[in-house]
C-alpha positions in Angstrom: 41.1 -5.2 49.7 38.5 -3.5 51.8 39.7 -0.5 54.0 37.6 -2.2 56.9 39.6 -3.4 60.1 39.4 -6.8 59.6 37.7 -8.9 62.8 37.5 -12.1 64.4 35.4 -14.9 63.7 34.4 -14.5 67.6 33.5 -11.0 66.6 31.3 -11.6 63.8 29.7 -14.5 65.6 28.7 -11.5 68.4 26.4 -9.8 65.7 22.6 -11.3 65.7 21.7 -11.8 62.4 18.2 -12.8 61.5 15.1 -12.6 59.3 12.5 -9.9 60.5 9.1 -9.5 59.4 8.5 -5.7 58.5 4.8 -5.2 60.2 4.5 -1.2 59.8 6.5 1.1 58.0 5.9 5.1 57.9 7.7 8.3 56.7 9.6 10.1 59.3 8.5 13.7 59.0 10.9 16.5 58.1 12.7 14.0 56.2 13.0 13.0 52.6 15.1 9.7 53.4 14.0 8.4 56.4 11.0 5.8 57.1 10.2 4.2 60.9 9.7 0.6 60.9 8.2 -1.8 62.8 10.0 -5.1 62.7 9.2 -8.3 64.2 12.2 -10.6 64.8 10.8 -13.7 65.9 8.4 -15.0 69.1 6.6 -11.9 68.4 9.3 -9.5 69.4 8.7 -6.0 68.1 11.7 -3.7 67.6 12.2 -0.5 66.1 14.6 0.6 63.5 15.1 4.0 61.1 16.0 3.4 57.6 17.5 5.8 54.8 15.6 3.6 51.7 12.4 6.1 51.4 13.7 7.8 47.6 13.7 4.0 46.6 11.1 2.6 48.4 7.6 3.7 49.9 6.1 2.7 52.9 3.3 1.1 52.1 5.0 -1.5 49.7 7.3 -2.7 53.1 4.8 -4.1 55.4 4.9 -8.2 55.2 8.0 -8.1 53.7 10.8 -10.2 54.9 14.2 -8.4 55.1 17.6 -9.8 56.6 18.6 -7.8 59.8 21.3 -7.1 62.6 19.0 -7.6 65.5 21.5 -6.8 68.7 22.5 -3.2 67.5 23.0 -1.1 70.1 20.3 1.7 70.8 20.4 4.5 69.2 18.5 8.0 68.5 18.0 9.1 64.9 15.5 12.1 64.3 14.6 11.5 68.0 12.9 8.0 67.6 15.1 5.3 68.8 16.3 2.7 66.5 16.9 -0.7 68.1 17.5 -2.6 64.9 19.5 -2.2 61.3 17.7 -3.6 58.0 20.7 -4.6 56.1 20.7 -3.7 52.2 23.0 -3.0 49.2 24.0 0.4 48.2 25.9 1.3 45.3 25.8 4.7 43.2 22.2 3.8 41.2 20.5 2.2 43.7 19.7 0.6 47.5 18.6 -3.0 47.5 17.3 -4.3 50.9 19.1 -7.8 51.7 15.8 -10.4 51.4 15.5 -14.1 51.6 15.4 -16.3 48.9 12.0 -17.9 49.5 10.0 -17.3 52.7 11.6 -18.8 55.8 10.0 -18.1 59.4 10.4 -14.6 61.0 13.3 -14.8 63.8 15.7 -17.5 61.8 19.1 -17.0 61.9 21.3 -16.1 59.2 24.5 -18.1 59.6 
């Protein structure tokens, strides 16, 4: 059993999750984990999130790639750039895996 409070159905059904579009990803300087990213989340909507994935992947192998993604986060500062949106991803004691569609679907759909 997870050590999570467990939630509501109404709860979860608050969080906005979608497919985004990562359009530009770059290391955060003075950091070793951090990259900035660019992520459009459908209609052309442009938000900005900080993700610790840079020792598995690099920058330039993340732009065009789809990536599931909690899209109503609230706004917060991490190294001073503020992060309006959470990639989501995998974690385990090897290895981060970012959370990714099957096949391509169109930025902005929801993952129900």
């Amino acid at each position: 059993m997870s050590d999570k409070a467990v939630i509501s159905y109404e709860e979860f059904s608050k969080m906005d999750l979608r497919i985004g579009k990562i359009v530009k990803a770059e290391p955060v300087p003075q950091s070793r984990n951090l990259i900035k990213l660019s992520i459009d989340v459908g209609k052309g909507e442009i938000k900005q999130g900080v993700a610790g994935i840079a020792k598995i992947y690099a920058s330039n192998e993340l732009e065009g790639r789809q990536v599931a993604v909690l899209n109503n986060l609230q706004p917060r500062r991490i190294f001073g750039i503020l992060s309006n949106v959470m990639i989501l991803a995998a974690e385990d004691e090897a290895t981060i895996s970012m959370l990714v569609p099957e096949r391509p679907v169109k930025v902005g759909s929801q993952i129900k």
